[in-house]
N, C-alpha and C positions, 0 to 999 in steps of 0.2 A: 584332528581328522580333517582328511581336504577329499570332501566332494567334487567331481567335474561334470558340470551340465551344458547338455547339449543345447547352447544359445537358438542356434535355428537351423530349422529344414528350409530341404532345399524346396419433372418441376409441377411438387404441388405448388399451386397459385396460395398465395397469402390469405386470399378466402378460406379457401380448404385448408391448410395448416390450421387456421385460427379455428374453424367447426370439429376440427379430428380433434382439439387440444381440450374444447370446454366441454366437447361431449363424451370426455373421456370420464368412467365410472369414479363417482366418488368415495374414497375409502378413509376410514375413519383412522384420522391421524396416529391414536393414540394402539391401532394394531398395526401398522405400517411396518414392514421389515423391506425394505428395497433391494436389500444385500439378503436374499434368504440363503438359510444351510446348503451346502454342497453335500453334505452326509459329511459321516469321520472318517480319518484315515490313520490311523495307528502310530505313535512316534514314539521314539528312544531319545532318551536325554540325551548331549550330546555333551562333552566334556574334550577342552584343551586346555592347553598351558601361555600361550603366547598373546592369543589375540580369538575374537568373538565377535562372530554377526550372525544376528537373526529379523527378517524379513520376511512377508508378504508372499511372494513369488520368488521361487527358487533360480531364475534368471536375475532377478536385483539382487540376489543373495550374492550367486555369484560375479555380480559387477562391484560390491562394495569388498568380495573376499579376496581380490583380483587386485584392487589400492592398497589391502592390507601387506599382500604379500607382497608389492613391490615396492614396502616401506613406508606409504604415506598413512596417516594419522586417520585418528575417528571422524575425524570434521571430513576429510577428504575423502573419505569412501562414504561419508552420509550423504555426501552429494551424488556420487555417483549412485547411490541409491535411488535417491528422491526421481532421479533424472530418468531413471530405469522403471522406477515403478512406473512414472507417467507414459510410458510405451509399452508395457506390459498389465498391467493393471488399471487401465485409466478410467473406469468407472471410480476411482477409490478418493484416487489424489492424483494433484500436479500443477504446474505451474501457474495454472487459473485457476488457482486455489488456495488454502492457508495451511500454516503451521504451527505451533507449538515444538521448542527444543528446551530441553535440560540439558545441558552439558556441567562436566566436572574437568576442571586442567589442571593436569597433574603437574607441569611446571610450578605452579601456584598455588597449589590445593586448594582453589577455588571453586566453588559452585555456583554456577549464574541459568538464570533462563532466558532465552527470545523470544519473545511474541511477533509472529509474523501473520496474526490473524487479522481475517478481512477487513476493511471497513465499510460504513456506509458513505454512499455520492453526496458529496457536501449539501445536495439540492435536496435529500432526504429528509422530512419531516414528521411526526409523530402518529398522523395518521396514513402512512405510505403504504400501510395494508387494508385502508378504510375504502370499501366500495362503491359504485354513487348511490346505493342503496343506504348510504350511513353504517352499513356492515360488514366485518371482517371478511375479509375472502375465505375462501378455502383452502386449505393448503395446496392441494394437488392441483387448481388452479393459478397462485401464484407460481409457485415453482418454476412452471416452462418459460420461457424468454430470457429479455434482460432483467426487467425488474426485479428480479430476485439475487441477481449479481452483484457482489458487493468487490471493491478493489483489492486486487489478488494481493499475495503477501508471501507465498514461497518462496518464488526466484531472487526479490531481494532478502530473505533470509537466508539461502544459502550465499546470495553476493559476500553479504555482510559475515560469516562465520568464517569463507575463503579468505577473506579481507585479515580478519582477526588472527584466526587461527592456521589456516590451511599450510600444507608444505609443499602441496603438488601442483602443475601449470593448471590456471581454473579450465581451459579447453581441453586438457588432458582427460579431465574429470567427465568431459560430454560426450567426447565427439564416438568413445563408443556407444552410446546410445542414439546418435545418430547415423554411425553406423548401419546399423541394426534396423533404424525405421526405413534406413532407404533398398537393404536386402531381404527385407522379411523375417517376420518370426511366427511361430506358430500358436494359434489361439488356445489360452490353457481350459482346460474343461470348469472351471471359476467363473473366469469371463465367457464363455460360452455360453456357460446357465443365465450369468447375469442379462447380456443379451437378450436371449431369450425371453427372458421373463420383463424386457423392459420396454415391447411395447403396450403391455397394459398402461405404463406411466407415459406416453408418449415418444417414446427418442426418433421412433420409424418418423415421425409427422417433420423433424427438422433437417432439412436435404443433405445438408454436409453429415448430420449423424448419419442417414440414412444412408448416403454412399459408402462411408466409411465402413460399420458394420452389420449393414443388412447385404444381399444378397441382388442381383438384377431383378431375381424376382419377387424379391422384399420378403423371401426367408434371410430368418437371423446365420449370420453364420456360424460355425460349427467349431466346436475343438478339433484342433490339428489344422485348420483353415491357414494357411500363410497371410499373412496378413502385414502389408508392405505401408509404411505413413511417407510419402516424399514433402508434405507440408510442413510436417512436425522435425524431417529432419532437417530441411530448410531452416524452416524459424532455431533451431539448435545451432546449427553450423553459425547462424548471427549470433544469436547468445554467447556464442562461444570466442567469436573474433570479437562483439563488440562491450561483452558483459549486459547488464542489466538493465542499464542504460537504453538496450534497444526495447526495450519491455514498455518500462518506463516513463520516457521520454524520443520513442522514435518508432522505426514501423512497424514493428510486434506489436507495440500499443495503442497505434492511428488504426490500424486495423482491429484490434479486440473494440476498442470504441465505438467503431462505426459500428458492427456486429451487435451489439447491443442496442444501441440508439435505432438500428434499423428492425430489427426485430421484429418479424408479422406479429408474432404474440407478447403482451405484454412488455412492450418497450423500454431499457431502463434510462437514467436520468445521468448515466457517468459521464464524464468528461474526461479531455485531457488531462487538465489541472489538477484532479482527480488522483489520474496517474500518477504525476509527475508532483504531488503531495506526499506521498505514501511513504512512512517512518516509520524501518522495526523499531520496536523497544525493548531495551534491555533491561529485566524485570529481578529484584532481588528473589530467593524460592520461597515459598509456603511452607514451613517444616513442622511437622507433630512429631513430638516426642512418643514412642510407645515401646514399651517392654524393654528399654535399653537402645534402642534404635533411633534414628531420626528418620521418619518419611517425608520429603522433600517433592514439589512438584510445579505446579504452573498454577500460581496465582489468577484474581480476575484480569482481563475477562474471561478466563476460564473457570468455570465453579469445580473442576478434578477436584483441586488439592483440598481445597478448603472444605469441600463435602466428603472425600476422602476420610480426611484429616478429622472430621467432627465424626464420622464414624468410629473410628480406629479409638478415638477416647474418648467415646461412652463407654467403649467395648474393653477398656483398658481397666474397669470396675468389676468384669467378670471375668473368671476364671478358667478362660475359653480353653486354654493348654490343656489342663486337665479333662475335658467334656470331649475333645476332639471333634469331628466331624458330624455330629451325628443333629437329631430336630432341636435338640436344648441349645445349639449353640446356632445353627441356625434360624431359629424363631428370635432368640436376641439379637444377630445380625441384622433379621428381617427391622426388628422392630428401633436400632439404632438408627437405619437407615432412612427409616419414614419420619424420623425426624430432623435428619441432617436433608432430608429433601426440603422439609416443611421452610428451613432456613433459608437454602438456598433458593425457591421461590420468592420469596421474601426482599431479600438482600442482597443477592449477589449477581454482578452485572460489569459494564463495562468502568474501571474506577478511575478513569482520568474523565470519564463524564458523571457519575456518577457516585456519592459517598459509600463508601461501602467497609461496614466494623470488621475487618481482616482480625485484627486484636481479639478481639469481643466474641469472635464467634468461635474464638478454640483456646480463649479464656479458661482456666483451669477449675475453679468454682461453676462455670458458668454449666459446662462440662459436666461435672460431677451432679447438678442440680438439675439436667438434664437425664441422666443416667439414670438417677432416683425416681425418675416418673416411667421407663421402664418396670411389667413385671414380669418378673419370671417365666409364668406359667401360663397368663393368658395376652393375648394381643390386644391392647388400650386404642386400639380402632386408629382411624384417620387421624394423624397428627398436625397441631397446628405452631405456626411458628413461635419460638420464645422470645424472650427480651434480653440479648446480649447485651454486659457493662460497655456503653456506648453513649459519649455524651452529645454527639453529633444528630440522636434521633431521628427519623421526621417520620410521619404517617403514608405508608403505603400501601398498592395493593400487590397483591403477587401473582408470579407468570406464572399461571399454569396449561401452556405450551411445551409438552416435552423436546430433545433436541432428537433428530431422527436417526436413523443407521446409516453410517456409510464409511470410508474413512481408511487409512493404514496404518501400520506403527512398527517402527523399528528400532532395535537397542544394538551397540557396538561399542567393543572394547577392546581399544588396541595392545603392542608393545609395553607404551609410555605409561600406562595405566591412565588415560582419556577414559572417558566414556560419554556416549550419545543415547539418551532415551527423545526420539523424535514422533513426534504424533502430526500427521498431516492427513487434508482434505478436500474435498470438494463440497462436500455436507452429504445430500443423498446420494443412489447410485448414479452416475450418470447428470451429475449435478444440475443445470439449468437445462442442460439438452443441447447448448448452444456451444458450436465448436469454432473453431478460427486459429490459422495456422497449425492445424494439427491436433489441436487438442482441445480438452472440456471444460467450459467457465463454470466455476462451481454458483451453487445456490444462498449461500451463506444468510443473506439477509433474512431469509424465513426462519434463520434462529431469531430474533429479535421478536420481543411478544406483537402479537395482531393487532394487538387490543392495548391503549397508550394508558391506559385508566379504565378504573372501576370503582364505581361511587365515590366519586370524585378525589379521590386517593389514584397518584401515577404509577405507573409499573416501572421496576429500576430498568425493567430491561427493554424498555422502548424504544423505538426507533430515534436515532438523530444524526445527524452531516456531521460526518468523519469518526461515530461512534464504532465502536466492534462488538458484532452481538455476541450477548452470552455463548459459550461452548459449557461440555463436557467433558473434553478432552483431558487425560491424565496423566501425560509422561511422567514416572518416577524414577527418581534413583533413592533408594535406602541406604544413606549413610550409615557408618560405626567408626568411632572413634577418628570422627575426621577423614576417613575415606570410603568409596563406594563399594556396599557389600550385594545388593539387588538392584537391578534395573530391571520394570515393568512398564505396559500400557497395552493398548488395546485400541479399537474401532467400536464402535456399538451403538453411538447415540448418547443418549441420559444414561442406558444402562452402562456404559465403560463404566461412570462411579462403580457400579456393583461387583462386576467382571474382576476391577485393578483390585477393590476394598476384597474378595473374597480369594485372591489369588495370594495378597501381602499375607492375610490370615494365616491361608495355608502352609505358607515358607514359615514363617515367623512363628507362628504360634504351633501347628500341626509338626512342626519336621518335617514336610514335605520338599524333593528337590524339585526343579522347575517344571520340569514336565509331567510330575504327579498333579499339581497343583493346579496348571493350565487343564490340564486334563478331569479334574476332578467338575462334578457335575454345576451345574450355576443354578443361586439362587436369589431372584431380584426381588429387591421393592423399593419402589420411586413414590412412594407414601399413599399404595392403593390396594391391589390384589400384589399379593406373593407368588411371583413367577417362579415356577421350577422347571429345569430343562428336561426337554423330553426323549425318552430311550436312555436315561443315563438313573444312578440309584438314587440321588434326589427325590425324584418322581417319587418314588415309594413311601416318602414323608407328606402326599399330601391330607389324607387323611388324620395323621397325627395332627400337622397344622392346623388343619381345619378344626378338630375336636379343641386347638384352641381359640378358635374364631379367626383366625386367617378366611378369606375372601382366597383360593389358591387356582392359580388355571398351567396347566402344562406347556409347555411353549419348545421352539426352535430357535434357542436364543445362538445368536450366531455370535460368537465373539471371534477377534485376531488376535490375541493377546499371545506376544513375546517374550521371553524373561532371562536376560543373566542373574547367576549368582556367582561373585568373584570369591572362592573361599581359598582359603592360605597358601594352598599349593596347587590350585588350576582355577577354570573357567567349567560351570555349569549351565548349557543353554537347553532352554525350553521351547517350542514352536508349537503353536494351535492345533490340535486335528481338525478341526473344524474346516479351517482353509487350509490353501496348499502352500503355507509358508515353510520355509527351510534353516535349520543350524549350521553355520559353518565355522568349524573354528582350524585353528593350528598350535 
């Protein structure tokens, strides 16, 4: 099926900056949604035979359906994705920002992943969130400036994938999205809300945001607004003639530097060297065996797969297929989940700084012995971490800083049988607030705990010079017999684990096709109160929960989540109601 969307219609002082920023209301991290609900909008599965993309914003949809059809590959219209979202959705993701990719090459029937997430300024040190108070800042406080900028990691992840993989000219891949910022396009009613709701967090208070998307009279602007970027197409049109390089090591990057460094609020510490350090890596995947399936995803420093993945087999002890959807299968999901949180507080962190039992912690015994302290029937309260087969030990404390909402993710599969599950970011909405050359440096470093230590036991996931903080992020592809049968992920924060872990459920274990699944109500827990989504039939379970001691509160959980399923004779795509993402296949 080929959709065609219509691309487009036709000085505060440094004093004041800095007073609007601290005296902005504090909110308590752990209800924080940046990216709140748009409401739902109704979707149908979408089904083709050739090729498959599902995005974010129905304009990237169609900039990635648009490579498909003129023959280039999944890597080549990921990029023209990624390059689209960051002009259409740029609260989310973009090039001042990071990624996560799982790719499968069907040349090779390989499966590998890329880490193109942030890092920290080599000048970073353990207490970079410590105030002269000797105390943690506040989140909503760090956040605005540089400081909270850690070295972007997108743009050379797609360098590196065009390098590897690609088949199309890499300024082919761009220059309509540069196009596009230099004639205008129209603001989708997403980004409108988001706006809107984002001077409680500051964005009005940083002049280049504030030109950008407020109004002369400092009303946010509006859906349907045209909305024209000539900086971003600038900086694009160099990307494009000079690759990544300009980002890098040249004036895309002398300018994001100085932008930080000069910062009224909260100045950060990057550097050139900084830049011009910065190494994807190419990561072997995470894979848990369940029900006949391989689930696969982005190891640390992302916790997805690995907490994913200790869900899926606790939950592989119970009988879920038969229970179906209903509180009995949901109060064990609730309660697998509080304890694959418990772990990943614990243990899992950035692992080229830090040891981390990848083994140990989805260890089969270990697993099952986990599983067992599960009950059935009532909830065993706050879970705390176990002792995975690990001969590496050491004593630690654990993060308990959740990761926030913010984020895109897109799945594609072409011709060749490729496929792309991409999760990209800036962290919150509207990441630091700080733009340069068109676009928005994300926040990244405030995933990294506050707090370096507690009782004299370190946090794994503490700050350090050239570290990458923990994420959430969970691109998936579901292998079968050596090739790709689902491709999933999401935005969300901490909760994507829940979001990906109860969407795989539903395919896998329910029969569900993609857009039942997506569609079906969400039920989280990050090892505290039992979040159930609200106006959807979850909600009606809170009560049963709670008669089993569940702690349950109703929520607005926003997820993006995406999802191919490749079955034998087509392509099955899923897209969120939630946001205004699109299916497009052929």
């Amino acid at each position: 099926m080929v959709v065609n969307i219509l691309r487009r219609t036709a000085a505060h002082s440094a004093i004041v900056l800095a007073a609007t920023i601290l005296a902005a209301p504090i909110v308590l991290a752990q209800e924080v949604q940046p990216e709140h609900g748009t409401g739902r909008v109704s979707k149908a599965a979408v089904t083709a035979s050739r090729h498959m993309i599902a995005a974010a914003n129905p304009v990237a949809s169609q900039a990635g359906h648009d490579v498909l059809l003129a023959g280039g590959n999944a890597i080549d219209a990921a990029i023209a994705v990624q390059f689209m979202l960051n002009l259409v959705e740029p609260q989310s993701s973009g090039i001042g920002g990071g990624a996560f990719l799982v790719y499968f090459d069907a040349a090779t029937s390989t499966l590998t992943t890329f880490d193109g997430r942030e890092t920290a300024p080599a000048a970073a040190m353990p207490d970079y969130f410590i105030g002269a108070d000797g105390k943690p800042m506040k989140f909503f406080k760090a956040v605005p400036g540089g400081r909270s900028v850690g070295v972007p990691g997108t743009l050379k992840l797609l360098q590196v994938i065009h390098d590897k993989y690609g088949s199309k000219p890499w300024s082919d891949l761009i220059m309509p999205t540069a196009k596009l910022a230099r004639d205008g396009f129209a603001i989708s009613p997403r980004m409108a809300g988001s706006i809107a709701r984002s001077a409680e967090y500051g964005l009005d208070a940083f002049p280049a945001a504030r030109a950008y998307f407020f109004s002369a009279d400092g009303a946010p602007k509006s859906a349907g607004t045209i909305l024209k970027n000539p900086d971003f197409a600038a900086t694009l049109e160099t990307i494009a003639e000079k690759g990544a390089a300009a980002f890098y090591a040249g004036p895309v990057g002398e300018a994001l530097v100085a932008t930080i460094r000069s910062s009224p609020v909260n100045p950060g510490l990057m550097t050139l060297q900084d830049l011009a350090a910065y190494k994807i890596v190419e990561r072997s995947p995470v894979c848990m065996a369940y029900r006949g399936y391989d689930v696969c995803g982005m190891g640390p420093p992302s916790s997805g797969a690995l907490t994913v993945g200790q869900i899926l087999a606790m939950l592989s002890h119970f009988d879920l297929p038969s229970m179906g959807a209903g509180v009995d299968a949901v109060h064990l999901i609730a309660e697998a989940s509080k304890r694959a949180f418990a772990d990943r507080g614990l243990y899992m962190a950035d692992a080229d700084h830090v040891r981390v039992p990848v083994a140990g912690l989805l260890d089969p015994a270990y697993m099952t012995f986990r599983a067992q302290g599960i009950d059935r029937l009532m909830t065993t309260g706050r879970a705390k971490a176990g002792n995975p087969p690990w001969k590496d030990a050491v004593n630690r404390a654990a993060d308990l800083s959740p990761d926030r909402p913010g984020t895109s993710h897109f799945v594609i599969v072409d011709r060749q049988g490729n496929a792309v599950s991409m999760t990209t970011t800036i962290e919150t909405g509207f990441g630091s607030r700080l733009m340069t050359g068109g676009f928005l440096l994300n926040n990244e470093m405030t995933d990294f705990s506050f707090v370096p230590q507690r009782n004299g036991r370190m946090v794994a996931n503490r700050v350090a010079g050239g570290k990458r903080p923990r994420s959430s992020m969970a691109p998936t592809i579901v292998m079968k017999n050596g090739k790709p049968y689902l491709l999933v992920g999401s935005p969300g924060g901490s909760r994507i684990i829940g979001y990906v872990a109860k969407t795989l459920i539903a395919i896998l274990d329910w029969g569900m096709d993609p857009q039942a699944a997506i569609d079906l109500g969400h039920f989280i827990n990050r090892n505290g109160d039992t979040d159930l989504e609200q106006n959807t039939a979850v909600a009606a379970m809170k009560d049963d929960l709670e008669s089993r001691g569940h702690k349950v509160k109703i929520r607005d959980l926003n997820s993006g989540l995406h999802a191919i399923l490749i079955a034998p004779d087509k392509l099955i795509g899923g897209a969120d109601p939630r946001r205004e993402g699109l299916v497009l296949g052929q």
